[in-house]
Backbone bond lengths (Angstrom), bond angles and torsions (degrees), N, CA, C in turn:
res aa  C-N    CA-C-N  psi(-1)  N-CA   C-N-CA  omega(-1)  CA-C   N-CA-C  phi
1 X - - - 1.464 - - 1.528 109.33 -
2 X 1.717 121.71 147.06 1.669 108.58 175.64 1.677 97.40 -71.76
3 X 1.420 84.00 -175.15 1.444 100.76 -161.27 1.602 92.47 -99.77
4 X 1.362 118.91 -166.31 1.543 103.62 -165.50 1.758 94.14 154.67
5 X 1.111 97.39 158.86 1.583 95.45 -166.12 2.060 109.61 -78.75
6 X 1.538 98.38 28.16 1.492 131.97 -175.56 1.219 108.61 -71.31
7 X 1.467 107.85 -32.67 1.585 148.02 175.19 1.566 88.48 -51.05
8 X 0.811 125.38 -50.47 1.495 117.53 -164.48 1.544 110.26 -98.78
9 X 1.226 123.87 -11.81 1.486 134.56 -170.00 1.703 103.43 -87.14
10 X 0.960 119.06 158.24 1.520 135.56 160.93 1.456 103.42 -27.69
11 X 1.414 128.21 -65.45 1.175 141.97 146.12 1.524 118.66 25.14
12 X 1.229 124.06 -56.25 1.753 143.40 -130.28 1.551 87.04 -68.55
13 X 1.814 103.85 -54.80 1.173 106.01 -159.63 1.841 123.12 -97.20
14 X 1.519 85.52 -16.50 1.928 92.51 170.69 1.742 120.13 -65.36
15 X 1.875 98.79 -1.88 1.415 117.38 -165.09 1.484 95.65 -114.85
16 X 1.360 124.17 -5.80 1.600 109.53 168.12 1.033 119.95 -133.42
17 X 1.621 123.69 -160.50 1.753 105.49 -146.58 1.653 99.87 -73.43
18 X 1.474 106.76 168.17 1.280 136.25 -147.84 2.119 77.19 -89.13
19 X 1.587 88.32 154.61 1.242 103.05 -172.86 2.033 122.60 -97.83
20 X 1.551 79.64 58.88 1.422 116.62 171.93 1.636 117.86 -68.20
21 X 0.959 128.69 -33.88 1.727 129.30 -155.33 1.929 98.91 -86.91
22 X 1.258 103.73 156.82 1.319 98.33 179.37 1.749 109.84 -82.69
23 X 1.865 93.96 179.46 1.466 94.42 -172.91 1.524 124.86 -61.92
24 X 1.069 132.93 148.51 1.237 152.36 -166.83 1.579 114.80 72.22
25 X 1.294 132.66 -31.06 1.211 128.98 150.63 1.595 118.60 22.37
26 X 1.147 134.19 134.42 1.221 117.81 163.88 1.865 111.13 -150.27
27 X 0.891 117.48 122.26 1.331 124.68 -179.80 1.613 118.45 -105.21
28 X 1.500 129.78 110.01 1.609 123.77 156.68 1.119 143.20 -71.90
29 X 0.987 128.78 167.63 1.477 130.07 -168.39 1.680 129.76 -144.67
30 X 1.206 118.22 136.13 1.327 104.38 -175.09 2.022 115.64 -149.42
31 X 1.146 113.44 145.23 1.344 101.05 -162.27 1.191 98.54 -156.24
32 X 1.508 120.80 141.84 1.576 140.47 -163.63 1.434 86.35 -146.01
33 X 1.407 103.67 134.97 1.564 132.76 160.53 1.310 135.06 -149.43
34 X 1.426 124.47 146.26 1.571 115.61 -171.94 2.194 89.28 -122.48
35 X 1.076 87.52 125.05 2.012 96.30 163.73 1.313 105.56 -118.08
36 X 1.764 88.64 149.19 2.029 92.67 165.73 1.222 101.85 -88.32
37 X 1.631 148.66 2.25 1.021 157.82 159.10 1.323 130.89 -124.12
38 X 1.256 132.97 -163.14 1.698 133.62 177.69 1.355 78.61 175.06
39 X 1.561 103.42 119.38 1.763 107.39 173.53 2.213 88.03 -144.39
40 X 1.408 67.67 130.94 1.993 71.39 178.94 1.585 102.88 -147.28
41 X 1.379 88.15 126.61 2.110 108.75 171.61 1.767 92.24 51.05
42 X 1.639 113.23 57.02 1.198 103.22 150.39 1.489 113.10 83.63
43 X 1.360 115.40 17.54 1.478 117.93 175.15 1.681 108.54 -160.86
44 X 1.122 101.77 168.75 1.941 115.27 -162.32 1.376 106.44 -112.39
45 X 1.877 120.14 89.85 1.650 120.49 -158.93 1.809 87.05 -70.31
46 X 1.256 109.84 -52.00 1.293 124.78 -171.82 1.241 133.47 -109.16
47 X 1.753 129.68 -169.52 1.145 139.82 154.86 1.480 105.57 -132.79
48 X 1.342 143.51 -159.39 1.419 117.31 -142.41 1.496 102.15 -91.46
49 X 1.200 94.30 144.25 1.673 137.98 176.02 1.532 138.87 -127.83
50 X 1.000 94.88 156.24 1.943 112.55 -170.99 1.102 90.92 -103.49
51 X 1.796 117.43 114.08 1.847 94.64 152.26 1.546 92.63 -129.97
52 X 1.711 92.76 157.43 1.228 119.86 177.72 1.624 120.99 -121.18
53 X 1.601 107.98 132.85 2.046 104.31 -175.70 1.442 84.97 -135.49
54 X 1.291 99.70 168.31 1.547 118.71 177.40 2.077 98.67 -173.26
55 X 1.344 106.08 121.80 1.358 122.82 -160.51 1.410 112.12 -134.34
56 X 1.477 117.39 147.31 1.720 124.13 -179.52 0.944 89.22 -123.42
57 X 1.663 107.21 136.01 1.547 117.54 157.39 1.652 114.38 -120.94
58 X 1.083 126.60 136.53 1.978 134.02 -176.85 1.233 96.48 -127.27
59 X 1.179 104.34 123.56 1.848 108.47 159.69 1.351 98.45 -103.26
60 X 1.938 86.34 149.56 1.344 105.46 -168.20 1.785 87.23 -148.46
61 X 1.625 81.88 117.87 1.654 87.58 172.42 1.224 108.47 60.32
62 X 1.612 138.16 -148.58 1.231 140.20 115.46 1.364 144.96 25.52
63 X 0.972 96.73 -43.08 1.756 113.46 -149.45 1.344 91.40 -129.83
64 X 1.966 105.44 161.51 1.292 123.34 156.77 1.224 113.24 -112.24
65 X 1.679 130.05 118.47 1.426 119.52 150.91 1.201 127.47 -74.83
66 X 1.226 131.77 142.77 1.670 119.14 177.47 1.629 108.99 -133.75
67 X 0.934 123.81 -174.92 1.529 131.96 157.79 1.675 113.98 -159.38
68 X 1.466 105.43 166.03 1.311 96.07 -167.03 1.509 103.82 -151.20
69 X 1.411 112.11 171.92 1.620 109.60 169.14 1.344 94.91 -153.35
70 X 1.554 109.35 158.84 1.899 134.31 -158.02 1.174 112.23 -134.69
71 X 0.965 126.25 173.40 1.583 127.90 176.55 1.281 104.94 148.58
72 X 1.871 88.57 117.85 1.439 101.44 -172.38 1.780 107.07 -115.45
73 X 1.220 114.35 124.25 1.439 100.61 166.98 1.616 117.39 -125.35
74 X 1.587 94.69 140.77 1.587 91.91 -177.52 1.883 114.78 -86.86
75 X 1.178 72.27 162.02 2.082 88.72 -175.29 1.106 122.49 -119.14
76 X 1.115 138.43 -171.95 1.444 127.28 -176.16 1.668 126.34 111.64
77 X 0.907 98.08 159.57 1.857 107.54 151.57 1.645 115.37 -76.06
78 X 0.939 117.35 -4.06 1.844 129.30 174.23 0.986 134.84 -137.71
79 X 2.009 112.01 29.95 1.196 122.79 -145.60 1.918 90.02 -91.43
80 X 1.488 105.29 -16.81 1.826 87.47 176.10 1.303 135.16 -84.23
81 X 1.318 88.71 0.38 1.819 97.92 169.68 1.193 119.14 -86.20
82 X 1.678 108.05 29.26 1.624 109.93 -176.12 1.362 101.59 -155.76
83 X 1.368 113.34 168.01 1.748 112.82 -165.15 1.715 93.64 -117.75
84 X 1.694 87.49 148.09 1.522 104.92 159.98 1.522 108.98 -63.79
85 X 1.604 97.14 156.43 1.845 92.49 172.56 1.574 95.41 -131.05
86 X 1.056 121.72 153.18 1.440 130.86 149.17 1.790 109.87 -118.78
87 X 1.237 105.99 131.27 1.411 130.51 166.31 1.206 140.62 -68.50
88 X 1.330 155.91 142.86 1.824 117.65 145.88 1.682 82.03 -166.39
89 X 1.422 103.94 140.33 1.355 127.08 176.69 1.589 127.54 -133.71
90 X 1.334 112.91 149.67 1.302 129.78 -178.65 1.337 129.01 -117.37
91 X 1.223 151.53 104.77 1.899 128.76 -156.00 2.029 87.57 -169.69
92 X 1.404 77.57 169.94 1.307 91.91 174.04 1.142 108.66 -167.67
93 X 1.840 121.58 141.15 1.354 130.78 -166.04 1.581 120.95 -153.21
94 X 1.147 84.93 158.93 1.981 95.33 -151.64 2.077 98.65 -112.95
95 X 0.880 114.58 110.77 1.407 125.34 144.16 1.208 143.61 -57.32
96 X 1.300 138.31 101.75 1.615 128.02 157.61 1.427 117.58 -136.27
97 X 1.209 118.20 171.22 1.242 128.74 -159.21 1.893 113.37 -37.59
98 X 1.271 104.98 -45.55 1.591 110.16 -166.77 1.491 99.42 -99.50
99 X 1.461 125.40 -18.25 1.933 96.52 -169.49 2.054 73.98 -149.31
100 X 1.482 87.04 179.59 1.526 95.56 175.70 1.721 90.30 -128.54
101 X 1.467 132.46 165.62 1.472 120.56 155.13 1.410 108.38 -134.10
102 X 1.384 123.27 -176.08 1.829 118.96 173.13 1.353 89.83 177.13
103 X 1.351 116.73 129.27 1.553 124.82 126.00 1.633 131.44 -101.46
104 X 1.163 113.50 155.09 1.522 130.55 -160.08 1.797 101.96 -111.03
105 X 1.625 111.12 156.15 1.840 85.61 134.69 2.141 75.73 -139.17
106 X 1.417 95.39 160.50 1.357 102.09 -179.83 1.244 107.38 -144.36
107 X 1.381 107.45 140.74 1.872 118.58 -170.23 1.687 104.96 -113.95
108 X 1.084 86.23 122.36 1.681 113.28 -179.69 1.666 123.10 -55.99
109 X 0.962 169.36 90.37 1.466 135.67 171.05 1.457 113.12 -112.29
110 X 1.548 117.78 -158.88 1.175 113.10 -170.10 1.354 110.19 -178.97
111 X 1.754 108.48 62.67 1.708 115.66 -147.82 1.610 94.19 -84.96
112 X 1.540 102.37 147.24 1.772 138.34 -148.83 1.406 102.74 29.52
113 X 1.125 121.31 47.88 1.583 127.91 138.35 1.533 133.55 -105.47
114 X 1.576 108.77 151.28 1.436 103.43 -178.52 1.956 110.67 -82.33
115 X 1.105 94.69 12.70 1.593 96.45 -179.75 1.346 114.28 -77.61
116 X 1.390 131.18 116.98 1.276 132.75 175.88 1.754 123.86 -48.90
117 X 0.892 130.18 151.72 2.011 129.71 -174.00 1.442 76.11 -98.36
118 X 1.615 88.19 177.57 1.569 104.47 -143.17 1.782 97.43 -167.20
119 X 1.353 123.89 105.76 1.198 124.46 148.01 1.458 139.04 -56.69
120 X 1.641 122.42 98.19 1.621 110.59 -175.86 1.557 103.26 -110.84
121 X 1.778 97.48 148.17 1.714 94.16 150.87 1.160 105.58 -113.26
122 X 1.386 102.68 174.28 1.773 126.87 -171.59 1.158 106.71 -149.27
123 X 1.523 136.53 149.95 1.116 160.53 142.72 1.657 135.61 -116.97
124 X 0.967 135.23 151.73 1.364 125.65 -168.75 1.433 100.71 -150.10
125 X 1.273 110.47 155.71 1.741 133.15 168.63 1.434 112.41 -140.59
126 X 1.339 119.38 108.76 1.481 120.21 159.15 1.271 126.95 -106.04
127 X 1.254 131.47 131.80 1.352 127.01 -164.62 1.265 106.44 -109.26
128 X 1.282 134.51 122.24 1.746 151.78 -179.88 1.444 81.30 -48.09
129 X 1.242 157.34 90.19 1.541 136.13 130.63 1.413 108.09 -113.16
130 X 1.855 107.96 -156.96 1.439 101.93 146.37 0.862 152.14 -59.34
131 X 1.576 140.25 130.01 1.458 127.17 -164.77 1.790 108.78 72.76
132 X 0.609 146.79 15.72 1.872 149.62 -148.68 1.227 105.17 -6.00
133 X 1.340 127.79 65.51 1.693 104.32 -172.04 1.780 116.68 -68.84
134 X 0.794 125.65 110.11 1.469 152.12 171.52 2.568 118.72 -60.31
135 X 0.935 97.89 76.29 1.687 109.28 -175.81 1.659 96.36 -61.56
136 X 0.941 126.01 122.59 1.474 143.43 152.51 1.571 134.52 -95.47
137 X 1.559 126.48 105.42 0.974 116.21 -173.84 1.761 105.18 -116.79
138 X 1.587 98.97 152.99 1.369 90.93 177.97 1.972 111.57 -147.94
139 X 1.403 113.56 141.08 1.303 125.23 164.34 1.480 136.96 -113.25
140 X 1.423 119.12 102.78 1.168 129.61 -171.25 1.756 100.26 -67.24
141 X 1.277 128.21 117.10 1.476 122.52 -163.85 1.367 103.77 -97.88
142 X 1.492 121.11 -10.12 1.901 130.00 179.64 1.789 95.35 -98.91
143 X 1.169 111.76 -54.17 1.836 93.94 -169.26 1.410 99.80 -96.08
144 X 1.395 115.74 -21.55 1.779 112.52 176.72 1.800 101.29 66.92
145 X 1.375 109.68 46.14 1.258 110.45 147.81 1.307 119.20 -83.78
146 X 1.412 134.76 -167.83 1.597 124.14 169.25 1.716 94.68 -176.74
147 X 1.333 96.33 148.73 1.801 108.26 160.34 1.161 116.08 -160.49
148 X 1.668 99.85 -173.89 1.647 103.95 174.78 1.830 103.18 -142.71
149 X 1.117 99.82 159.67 1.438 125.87 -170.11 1.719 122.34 -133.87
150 X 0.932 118.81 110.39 1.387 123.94 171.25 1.303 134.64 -84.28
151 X 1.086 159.58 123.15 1.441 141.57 -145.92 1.365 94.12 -169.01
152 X 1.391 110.51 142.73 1.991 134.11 174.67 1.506 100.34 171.26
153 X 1.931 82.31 157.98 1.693 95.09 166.10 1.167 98.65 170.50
154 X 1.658 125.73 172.45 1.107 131.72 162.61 0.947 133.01 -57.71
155 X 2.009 129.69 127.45 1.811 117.04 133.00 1.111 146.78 -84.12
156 X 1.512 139.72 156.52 1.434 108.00 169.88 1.753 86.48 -152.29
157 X 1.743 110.89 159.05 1.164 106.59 -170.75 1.575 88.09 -99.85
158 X 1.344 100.44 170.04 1.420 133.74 172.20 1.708 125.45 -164.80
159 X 1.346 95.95 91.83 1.650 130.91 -161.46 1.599 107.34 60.28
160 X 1.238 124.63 -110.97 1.646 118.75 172.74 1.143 118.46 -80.51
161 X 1.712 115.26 -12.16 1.403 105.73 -170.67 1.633 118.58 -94.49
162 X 1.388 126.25 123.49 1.583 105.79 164.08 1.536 124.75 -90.28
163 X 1.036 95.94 150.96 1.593 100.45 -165.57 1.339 98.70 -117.02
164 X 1.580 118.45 143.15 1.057 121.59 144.09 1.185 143.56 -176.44
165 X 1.204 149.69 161.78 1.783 149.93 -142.45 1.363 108.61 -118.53
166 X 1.499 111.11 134.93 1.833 132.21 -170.46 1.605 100.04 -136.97
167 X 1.558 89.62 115.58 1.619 116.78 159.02 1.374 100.71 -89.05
168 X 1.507 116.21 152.05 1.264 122.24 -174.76 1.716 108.00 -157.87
169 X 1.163 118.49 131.03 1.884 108.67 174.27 1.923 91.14 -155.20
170 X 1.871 87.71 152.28 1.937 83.56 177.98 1.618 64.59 178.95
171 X 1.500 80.53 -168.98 1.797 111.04 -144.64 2.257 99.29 -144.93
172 X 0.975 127.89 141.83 1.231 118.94 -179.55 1.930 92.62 -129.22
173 X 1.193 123.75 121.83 1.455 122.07 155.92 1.077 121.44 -81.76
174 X 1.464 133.66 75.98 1.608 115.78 159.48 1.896 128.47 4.14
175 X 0.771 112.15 137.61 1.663 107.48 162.74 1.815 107.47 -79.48
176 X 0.559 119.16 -8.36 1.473 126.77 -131.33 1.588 93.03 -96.48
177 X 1.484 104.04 -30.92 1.965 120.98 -161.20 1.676 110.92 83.94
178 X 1.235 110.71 -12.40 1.635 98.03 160.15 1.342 131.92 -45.66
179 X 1.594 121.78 -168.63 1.093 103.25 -174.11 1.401 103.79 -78.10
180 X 1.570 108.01 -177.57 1.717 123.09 167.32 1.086 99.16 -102.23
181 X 1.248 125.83 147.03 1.730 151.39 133.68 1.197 145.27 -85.28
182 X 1.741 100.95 101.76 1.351 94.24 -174.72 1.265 111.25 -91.47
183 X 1.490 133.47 158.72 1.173 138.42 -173.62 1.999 116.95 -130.04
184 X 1.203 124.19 160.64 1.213 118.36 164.70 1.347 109.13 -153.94
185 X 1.853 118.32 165.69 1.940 90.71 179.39 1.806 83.76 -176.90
186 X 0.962 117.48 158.66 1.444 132.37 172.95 1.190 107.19 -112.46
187 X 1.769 130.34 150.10 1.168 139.37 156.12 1.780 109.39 -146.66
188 X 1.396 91.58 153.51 1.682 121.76 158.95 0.778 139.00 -128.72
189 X 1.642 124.98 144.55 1.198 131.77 -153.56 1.294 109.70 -155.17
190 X 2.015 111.10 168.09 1.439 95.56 168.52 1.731 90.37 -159.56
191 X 1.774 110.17 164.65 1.123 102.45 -170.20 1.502 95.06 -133.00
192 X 0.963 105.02 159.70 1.669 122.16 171.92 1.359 121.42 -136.90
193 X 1.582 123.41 119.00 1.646 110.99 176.51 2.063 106.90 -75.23
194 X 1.131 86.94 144.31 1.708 95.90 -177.10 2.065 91.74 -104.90
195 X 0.888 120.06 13.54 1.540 123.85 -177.91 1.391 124.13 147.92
196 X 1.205 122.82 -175.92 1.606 109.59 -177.80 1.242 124.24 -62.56
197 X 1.607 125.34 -10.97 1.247 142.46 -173.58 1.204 119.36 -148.44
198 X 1.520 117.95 32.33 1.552 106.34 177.10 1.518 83.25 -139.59
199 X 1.589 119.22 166.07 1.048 101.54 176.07 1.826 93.88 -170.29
200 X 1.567 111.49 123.55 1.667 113.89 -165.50 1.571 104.91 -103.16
201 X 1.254 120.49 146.61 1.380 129.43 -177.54 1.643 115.14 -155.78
202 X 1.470 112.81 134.75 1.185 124.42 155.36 1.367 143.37 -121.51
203 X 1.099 130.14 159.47 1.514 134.90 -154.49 1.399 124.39 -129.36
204 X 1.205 140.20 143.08 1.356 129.10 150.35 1.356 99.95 -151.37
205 X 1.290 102.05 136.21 1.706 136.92 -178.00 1.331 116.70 -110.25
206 X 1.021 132.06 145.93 1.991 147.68 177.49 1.850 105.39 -125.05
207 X 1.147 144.40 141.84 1.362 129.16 -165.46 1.753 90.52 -150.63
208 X 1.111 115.30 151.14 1.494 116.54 149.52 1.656 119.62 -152.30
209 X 1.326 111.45 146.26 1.955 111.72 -170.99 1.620 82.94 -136.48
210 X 1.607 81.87 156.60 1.694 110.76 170.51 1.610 119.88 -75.80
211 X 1.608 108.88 11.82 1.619 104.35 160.86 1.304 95.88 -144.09
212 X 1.440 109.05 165.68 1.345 129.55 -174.43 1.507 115.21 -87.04
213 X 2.116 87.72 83.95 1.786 97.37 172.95 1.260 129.42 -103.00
214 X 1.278 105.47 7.69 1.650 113.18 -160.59 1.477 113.19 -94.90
215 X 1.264 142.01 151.26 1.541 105.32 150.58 0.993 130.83 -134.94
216 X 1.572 111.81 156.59 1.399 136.34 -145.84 1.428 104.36 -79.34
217 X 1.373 102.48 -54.67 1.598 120.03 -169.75 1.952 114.28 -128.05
218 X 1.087 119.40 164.80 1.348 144.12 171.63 1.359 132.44 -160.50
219 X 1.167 119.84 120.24 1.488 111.75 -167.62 2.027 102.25 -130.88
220 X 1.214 118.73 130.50 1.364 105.35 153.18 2.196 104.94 77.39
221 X 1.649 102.78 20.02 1.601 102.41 -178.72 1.419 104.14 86.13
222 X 0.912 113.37 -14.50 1.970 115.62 176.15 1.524 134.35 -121.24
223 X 1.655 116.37 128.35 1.236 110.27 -174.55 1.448 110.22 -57.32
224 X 1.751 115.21 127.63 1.691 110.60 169.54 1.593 122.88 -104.13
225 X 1.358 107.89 -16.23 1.634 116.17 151.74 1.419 120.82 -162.04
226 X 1.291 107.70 146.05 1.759 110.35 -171.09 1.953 102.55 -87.84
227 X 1.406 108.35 176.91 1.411 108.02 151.13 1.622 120.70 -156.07
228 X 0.791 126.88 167.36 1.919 120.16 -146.65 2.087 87.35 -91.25
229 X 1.211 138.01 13.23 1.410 137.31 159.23 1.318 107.90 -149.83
230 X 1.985 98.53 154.31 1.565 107.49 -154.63 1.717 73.03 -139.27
231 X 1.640 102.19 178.07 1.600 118.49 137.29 1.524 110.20 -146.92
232 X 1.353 108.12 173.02 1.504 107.41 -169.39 1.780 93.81 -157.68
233 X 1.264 112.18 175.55 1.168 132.67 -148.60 1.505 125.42 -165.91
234 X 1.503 138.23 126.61 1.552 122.84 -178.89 1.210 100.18 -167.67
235 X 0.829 98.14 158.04 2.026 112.99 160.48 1.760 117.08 -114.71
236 X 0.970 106.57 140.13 1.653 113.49 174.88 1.614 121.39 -131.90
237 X 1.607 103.79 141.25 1.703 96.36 179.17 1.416 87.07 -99.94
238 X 1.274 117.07 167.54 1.494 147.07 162.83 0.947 136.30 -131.28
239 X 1.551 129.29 103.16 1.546 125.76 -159.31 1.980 91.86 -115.84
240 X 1.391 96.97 140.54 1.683 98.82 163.64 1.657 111.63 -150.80
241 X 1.393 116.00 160.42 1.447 102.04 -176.07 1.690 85.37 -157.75
């Protein structure tokens, strides 16, 4: 799967291997990506960017603990009309045959920016069926916004590569009492292992929300008009051991 600020969501681990290995086990992780976009829960953080994660996972008993770290930087000819991010996460998630679950909490930053850090939780449910559709909930614990997100779709292989398609729709509440945003968006993708532990993938996504988050235009380091649909695009390597 690309990488995506998902990295930090409940997400991390309903997206890697199944929690098969015995106790104490521990597997790493590491992932480099370039997008012509970054669009998350219905809005456009960026225009093109480098992001970088690198994650531990230990099983214990039951369960997976993991932790993680993010870092997104933008690129471009318009890369200052947008903020650095730093990441870092904590969660742990349980596997069995019919559903997967995980909660997170993940700390925000935003080093030599005036953007405030930001405490979120996350939780997730994926259910082993068709399509896996996957429920996402989330709590911003500093602005006390919150939403949810729905996400599934098909894979199917074709020679080394797997391919496959994500429906997605959710809603974000401001803390604030502004409006809400609902959002919806399709993507495709496909993955290929490059060896027992490396593994290359690309993406392209189409998105649309009921306010105007996307943007249309930029002129001169500054957004000059938004529009309520975007698309975006990336490739990612993936190393784990």
């Amino acid at each position: 799967m690309p990488l995506d600020r998902a990295l930090l969501s409940a997400t991390l681990c309903l997206l890697s291997t199944p929690l098969a290995a015995e106790a104490g086990e521990t597997q790493i992780s590491v992932d480099v990506a370039a997008v012509s976009a970054l669009h998350d829960r219905g809005e456009q953080v960026t225009r093109e960017a480098l992001q970088f994660g690198a994650g531990v996972q230990v099983e214990v008993q039951d369960a997976s603990v993991y932790g993680a770290v993010y870092r997104l930087l933008p690129v471009g000819s318009q890369q200052e009309a947008f903020d650095d991010e730093a990441g870092f996460t904590l969660g742990t998630a349980w596997n069995t045959e019919t559903y997967s679950a995980d909660i997170s909490a993940n700390f925000l930053t935003f080093p030599g920016e005036e953007a405030e850090s930001t405490v979120e939780l996350a939780g997730a449910v994926s259910i082993h069926t068709v399509f896996t559709p996957v429920l996402i909930g989330f709590y911003d614990a500093d602005f006390e916004d919150w939403g949810l997100e729905l996400t599934g779709g098909p894979e199917w292989e074709a020679g080394e590569w797997t391919i496959y398609a994500l429906g997605r729709a959710g809603f974000v509440q401001p803390g604030d009492d502004s409006a809400h945003r609902s959002y919806a968006g399709v993507e495709w993708g496909a993955v290929r292992p490059v060896s027992d532990s490396v593994e290359f993938s690309l993406f392209a996504r189409s998105d649309i929300a009921d306010e105007e988050s996307f943007i249309q235009r930029m002129q001169g380091g500054e957004i000059t008009s938004m529009r309520n649909s975007g698309v975006a695009a990336g490739i990612n390597l993936s190393i784990s051991r």
